[in-house]
VEXMIKE-796823 format. One record per atom (N, C-alpha, C): residue in three letters; atom name; z, y, x. Coordinates in Angstrom, 1 decimal, always signed. Atoms other than C-alpha are relative to their C-alpha. Layout:
<sites>
SITE    r   a       w       v       u
SITE  ALA  CA       Z       Y       X
...
</sites>
This chain:
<sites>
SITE    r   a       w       v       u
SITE  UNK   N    +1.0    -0.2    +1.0
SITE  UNK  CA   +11.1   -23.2    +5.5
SITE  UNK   C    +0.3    +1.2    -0.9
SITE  UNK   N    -0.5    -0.8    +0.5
SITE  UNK  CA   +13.0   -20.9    +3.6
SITE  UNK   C    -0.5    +1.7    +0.6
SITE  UNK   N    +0.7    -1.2    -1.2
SITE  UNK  CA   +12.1   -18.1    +6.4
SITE  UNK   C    -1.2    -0.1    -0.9
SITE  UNK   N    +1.4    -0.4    +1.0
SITE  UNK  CA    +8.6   -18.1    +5.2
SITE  UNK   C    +0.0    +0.3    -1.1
SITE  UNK   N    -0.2    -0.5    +1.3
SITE  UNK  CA    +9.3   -17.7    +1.6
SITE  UNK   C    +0.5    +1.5    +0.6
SITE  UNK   N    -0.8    -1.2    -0.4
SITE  UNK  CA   +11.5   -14.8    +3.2
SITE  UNK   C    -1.4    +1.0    +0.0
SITE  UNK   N    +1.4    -0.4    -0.7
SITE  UNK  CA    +8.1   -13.5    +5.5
SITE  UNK   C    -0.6    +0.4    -1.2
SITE  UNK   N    +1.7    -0.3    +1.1
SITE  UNK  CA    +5.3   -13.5    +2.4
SITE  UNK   C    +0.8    +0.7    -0.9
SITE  UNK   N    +0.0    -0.8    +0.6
SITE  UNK  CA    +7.6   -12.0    +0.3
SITE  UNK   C    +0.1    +1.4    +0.2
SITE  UNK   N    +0.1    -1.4    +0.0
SITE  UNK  CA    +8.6    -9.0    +2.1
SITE  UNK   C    -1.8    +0.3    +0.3
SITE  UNK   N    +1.3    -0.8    -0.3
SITE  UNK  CA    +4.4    -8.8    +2.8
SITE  UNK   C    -0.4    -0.1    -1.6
SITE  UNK   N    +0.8    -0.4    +1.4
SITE  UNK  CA    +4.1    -9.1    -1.0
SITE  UNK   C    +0.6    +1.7    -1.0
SITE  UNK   N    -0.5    -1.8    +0.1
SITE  UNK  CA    +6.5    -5.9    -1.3
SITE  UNK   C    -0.5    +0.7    +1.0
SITE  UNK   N    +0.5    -1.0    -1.5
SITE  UNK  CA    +4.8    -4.3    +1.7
SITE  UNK   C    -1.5    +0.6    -0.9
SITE  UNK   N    +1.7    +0.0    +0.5
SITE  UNK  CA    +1.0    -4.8    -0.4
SITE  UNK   C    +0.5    +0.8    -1.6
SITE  UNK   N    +0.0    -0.5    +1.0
SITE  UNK  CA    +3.0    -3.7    -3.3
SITE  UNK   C    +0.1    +1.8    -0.1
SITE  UNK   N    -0.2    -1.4    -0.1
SITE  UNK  CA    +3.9    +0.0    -1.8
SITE  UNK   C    -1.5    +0.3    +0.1
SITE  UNK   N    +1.4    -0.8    -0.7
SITE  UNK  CA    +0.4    +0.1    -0.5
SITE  UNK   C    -0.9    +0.0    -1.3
SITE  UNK   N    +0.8    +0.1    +0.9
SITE  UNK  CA    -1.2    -0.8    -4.0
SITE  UNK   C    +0.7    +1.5    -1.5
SITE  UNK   N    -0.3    -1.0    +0.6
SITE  UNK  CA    +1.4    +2.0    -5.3
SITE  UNK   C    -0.5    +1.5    +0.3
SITE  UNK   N    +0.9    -1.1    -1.2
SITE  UNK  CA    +0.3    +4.7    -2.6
SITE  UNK   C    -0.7    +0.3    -0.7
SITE  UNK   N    +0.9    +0.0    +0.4
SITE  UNK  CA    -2.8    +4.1    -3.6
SITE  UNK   C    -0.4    +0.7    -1.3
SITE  UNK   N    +0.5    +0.0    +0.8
SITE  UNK  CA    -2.7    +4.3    -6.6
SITE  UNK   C    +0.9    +1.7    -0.5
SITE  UNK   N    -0.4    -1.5    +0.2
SITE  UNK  CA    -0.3    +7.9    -6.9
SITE  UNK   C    -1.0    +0.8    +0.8
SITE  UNK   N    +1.4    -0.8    -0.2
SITE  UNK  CA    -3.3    +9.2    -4.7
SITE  UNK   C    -0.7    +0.1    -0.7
SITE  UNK   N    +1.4    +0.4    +0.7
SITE  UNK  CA    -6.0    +8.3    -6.9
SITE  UNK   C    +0.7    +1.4    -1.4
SITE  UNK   N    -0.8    -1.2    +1.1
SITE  UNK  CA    -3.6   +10.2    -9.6
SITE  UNK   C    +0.0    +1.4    +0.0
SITE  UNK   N    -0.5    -1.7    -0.7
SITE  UNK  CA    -3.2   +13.4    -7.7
SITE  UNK   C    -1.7    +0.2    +0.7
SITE  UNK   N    +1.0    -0.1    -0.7
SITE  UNK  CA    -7.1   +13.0    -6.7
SITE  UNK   C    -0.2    +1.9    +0.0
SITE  UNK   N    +0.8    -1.2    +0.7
SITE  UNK  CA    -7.9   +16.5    -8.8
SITE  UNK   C    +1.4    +1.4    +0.2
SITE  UNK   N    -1.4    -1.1    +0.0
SITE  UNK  CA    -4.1   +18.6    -7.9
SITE  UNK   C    -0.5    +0.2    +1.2
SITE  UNK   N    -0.2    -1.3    -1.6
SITE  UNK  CA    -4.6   +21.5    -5.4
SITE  UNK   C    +0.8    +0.2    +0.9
SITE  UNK   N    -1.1    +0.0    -1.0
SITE  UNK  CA    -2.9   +21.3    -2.2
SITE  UNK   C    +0.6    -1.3    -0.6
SITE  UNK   N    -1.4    +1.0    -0.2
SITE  UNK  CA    -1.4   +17.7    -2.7
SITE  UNK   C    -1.0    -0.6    +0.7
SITE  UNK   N    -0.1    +1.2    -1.4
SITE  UNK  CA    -1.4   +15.5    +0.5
SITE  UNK   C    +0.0    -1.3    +0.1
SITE  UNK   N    -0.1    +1.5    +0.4
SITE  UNK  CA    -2.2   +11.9    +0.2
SITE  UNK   C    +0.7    -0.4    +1.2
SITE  UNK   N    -0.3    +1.1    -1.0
SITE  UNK  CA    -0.2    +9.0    +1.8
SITE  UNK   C    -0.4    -1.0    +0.2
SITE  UNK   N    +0.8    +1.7    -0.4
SITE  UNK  CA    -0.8    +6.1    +3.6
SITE  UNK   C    +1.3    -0.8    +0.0
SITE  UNK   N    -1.3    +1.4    -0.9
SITE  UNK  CA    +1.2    +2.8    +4.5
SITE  UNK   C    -0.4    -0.5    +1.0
SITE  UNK   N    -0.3    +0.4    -1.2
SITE  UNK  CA    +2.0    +2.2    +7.6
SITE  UNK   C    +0.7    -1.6    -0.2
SITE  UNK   N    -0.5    +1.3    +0.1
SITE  UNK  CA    +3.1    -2.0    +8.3
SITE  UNK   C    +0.4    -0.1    +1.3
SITE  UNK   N    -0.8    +0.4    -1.3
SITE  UNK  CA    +5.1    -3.2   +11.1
SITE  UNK   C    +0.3    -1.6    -0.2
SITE  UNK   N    -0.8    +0.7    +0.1
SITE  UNK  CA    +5.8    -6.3   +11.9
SITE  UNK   C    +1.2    -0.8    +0.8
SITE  UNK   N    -1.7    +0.2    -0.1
SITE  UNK  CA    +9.4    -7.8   +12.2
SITE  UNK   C    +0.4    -1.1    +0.1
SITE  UNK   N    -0.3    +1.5    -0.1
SITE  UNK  CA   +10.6   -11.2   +13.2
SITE  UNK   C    +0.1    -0.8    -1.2
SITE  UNK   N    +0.0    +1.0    +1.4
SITE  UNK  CA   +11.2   -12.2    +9.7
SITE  UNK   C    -0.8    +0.4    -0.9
SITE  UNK   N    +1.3    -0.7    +1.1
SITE  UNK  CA    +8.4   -10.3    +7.5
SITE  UNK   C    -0.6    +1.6    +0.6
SITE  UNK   N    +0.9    -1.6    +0.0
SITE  UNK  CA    +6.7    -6.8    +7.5
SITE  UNK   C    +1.1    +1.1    -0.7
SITE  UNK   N    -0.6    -0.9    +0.5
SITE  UNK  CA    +8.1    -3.7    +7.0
SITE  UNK   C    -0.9    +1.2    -0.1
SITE  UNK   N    +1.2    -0.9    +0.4
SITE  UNK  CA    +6.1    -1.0    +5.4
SITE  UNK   C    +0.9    +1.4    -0.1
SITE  UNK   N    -1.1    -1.3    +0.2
SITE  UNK  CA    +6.8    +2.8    +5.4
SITE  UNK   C    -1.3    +1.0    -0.5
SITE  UNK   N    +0.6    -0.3    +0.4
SITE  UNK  CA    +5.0    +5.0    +3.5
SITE  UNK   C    -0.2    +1.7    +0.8
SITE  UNK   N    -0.2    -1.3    -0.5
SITE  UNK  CA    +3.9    +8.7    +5.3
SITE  UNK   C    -1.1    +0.3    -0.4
SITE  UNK   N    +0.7    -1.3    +0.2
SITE  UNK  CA    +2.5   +11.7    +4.2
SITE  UNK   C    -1.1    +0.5    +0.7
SITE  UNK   N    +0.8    -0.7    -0.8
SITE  UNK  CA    -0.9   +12.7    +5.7
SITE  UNK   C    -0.5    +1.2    -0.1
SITE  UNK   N    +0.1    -1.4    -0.2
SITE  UNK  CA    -1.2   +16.2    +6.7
SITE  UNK   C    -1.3    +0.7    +0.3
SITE  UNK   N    +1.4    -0.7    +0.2
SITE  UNK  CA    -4.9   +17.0    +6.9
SITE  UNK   C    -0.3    +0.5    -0.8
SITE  UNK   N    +0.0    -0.7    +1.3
SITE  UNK  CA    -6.2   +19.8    +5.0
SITE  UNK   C    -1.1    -0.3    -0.8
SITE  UNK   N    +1.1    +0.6    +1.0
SITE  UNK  CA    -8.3   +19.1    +1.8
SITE  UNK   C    -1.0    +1.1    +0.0
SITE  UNK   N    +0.9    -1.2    -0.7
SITE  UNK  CA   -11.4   +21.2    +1.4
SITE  UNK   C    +0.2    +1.0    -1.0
SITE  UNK   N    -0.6    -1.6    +0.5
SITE  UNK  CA   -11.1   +24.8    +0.2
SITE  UNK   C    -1.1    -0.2    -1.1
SITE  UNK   N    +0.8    +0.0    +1.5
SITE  UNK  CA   -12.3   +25.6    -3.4
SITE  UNK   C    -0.3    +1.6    -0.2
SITE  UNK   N    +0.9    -1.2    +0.2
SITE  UNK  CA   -14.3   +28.6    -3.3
SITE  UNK   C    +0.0    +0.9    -1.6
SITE  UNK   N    +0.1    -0.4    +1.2
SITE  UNK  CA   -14.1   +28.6    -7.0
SITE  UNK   C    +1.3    +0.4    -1.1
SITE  UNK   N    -1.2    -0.3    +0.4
SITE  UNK  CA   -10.5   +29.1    -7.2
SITE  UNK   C    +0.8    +1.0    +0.9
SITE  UNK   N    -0.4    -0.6    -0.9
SITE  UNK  CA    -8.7   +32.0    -5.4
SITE  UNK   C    +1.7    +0.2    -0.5
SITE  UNK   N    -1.2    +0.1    +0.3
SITE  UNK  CA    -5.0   +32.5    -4.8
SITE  UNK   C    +0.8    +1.4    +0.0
SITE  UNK   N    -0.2    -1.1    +0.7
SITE  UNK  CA    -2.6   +35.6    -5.1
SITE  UNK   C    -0.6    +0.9    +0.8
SITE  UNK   N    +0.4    -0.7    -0.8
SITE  UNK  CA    -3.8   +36.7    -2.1
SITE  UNK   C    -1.5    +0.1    +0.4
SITE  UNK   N    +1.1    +0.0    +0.3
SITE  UNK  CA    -7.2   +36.4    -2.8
SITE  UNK   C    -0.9    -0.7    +1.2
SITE  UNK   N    +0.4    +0.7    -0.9
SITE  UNK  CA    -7.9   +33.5    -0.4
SITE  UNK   C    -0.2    -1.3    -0.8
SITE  UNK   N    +0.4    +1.4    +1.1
SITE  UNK  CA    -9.4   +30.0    -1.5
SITE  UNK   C    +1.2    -1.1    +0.1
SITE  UNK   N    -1.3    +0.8    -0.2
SITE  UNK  CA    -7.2   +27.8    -2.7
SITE  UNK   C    -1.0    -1.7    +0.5
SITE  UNK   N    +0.3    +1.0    -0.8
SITE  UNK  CA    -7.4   +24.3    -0.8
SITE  UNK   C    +0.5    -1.4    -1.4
SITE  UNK   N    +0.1    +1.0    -0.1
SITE  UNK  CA    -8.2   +20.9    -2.5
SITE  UNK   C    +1.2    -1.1    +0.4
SITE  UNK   N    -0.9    +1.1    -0.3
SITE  UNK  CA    -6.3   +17.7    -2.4
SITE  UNK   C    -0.7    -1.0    +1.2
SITE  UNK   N    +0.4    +0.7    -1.2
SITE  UNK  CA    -7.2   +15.4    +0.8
SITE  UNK   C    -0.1    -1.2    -0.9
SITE  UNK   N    +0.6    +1.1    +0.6
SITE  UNK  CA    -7.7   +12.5    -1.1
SITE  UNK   C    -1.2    -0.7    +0.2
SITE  UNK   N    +1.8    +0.4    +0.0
SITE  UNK  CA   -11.1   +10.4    -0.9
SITE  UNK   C    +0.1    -1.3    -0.5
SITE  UNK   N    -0.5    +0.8    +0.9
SITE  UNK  CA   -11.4    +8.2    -3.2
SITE  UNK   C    -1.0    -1.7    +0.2
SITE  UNK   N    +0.6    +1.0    -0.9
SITE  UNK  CA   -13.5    +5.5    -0.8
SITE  UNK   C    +1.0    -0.8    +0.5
SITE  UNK   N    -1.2    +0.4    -0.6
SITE  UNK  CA   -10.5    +5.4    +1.4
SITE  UNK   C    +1.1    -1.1    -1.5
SITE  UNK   N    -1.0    -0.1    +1.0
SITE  UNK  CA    -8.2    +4.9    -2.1
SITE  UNK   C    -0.6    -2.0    -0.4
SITE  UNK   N    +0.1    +1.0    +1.0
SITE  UNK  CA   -10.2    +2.2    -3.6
SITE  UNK   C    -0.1    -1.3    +1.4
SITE  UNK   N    +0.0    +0.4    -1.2
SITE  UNK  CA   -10.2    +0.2    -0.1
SITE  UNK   C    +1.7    -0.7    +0.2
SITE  UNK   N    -1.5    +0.7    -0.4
SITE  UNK  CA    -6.4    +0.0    +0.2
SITE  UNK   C    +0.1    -0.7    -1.0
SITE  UNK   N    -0.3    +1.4    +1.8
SITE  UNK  CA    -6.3    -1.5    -3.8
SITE  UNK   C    -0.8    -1.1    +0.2
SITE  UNK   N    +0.2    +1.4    -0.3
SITE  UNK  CA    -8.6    -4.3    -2.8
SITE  UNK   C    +0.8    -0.8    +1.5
SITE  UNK   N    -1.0    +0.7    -1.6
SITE  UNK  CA    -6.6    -5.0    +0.8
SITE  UNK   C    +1.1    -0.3    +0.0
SITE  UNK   N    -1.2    +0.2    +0.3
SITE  UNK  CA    -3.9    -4.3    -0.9
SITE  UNK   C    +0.3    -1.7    -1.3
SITE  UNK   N    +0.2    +1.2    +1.2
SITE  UNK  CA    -5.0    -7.2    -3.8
SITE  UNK   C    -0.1    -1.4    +0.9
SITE  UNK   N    -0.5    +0.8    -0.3
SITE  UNK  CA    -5.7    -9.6    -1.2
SITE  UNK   C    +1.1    -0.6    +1.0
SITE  UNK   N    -1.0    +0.7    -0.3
SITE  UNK  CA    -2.7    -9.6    +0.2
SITE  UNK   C    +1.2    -0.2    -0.6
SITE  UNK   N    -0.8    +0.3    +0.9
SITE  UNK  CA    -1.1    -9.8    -2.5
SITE  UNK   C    -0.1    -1.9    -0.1
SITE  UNK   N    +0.5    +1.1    +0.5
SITE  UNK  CA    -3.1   -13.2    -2.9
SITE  UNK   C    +0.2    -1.3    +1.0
SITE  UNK   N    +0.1    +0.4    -1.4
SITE  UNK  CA    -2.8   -14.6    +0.6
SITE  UNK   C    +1.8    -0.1    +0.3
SITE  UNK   N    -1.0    -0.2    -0.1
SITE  UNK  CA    +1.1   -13.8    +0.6
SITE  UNK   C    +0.6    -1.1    -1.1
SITE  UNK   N    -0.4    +0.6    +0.9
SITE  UNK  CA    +1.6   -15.5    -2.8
SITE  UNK   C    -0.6    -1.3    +0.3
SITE  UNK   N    +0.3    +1.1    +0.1
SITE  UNK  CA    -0.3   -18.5    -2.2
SITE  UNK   C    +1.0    -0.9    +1.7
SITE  UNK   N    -1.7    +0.1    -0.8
SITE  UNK  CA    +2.5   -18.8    +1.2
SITE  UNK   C    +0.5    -0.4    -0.6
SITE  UNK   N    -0.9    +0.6    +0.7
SITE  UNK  CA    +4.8   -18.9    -1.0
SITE  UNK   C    -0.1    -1.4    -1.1
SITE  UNK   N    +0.0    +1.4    +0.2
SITE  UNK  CA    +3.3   -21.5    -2.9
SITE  UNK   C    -0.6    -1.4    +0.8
SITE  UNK   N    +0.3    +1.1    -0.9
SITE  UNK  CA    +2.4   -23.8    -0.3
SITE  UNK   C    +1.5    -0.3    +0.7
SITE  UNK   N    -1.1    +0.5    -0.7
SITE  UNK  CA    +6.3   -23.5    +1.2
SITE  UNK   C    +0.6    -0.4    -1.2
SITE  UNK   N    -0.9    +0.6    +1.0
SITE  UNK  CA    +7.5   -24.2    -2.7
SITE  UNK   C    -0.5    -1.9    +0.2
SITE  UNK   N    +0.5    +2.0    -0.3
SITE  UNK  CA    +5.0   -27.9    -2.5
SITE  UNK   C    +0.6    -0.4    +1.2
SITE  UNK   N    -1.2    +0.7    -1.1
SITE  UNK  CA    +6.8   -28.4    +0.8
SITE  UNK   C    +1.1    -0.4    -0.2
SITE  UNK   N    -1.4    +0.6    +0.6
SITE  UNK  CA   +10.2   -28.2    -0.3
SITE  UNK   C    +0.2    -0.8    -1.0
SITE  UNK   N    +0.1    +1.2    +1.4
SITE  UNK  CA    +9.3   -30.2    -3.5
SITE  UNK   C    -0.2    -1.3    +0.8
SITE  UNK   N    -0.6    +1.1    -0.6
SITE  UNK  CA    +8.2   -32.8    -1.2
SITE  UNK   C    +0.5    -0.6    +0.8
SITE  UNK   N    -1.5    +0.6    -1.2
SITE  UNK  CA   +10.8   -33.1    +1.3
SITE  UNK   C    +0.7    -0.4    -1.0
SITE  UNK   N    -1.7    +0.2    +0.8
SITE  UNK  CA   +13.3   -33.2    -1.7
SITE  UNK   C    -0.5    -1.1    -0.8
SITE  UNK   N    +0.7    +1.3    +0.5
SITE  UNK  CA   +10.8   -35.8    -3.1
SITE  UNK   C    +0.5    -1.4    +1.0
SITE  UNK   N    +0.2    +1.0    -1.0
SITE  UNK  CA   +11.2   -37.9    +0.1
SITE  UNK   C    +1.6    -0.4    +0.0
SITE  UNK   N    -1.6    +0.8    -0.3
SITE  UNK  CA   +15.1   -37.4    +0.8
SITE  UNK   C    +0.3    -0.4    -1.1
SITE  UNK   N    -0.5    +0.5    +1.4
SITE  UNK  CA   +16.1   -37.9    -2.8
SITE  UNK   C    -0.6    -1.2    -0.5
</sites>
């Protein structure tokens, strides 16, 4: 039973990178040339393992700003559809992971109810 406690937590640290991601995108929506990331999830005989990577698509060119070389400077890839999408997916599994955990704590309360 323990295992599961194990499981939901690492997916409540996995929802936690993805709700941080998120949320340093959302921050960097309006910075020129910055690259948003995503989280990637895997999973792993005893929980999830999350990894965060860099997406390399280019953001769209700002006409209204030029650079030294008198070329447009490029936008941040961000979209802030995508952004607000991972913070609710990321919310409920925050919600779904925690309530795991408390369904294997009422377990081991009443096993330890029964043997004791």
């Amino acid at each position: 039973m323990i295992s599961g406690i194990n499981a939901a937590l690492s997916g409540v640290l996995a929802h936690q990178l993805k709700v941080d991601t998120a949320g340093n995108n959302l921050a960097n929506l309006s910075t020129d040339g910055f690259k948003k990331s995503r989280v990637v999830m895997e999973d792993q005989p005893r929980g999830v393992r999350a990894e965060s990577q860099r997406v390399e698509t280019p953001g769209p060119l700002r006409s209204d700003l030029m650079d030294s070389a008198g070329a447009p400077v490029e936008g941040s890839n961000v979209d802030i559809a995508e952004e607000m999408v991972a913070l609710l997916t990321g919310e409920r599994g925050f919600e779904v992971n925690l309530k795991t955990i408390q369904t294997q704590d009422e377990m081991l309360g009443e096993l330890l109810d029964i043997v004791g």
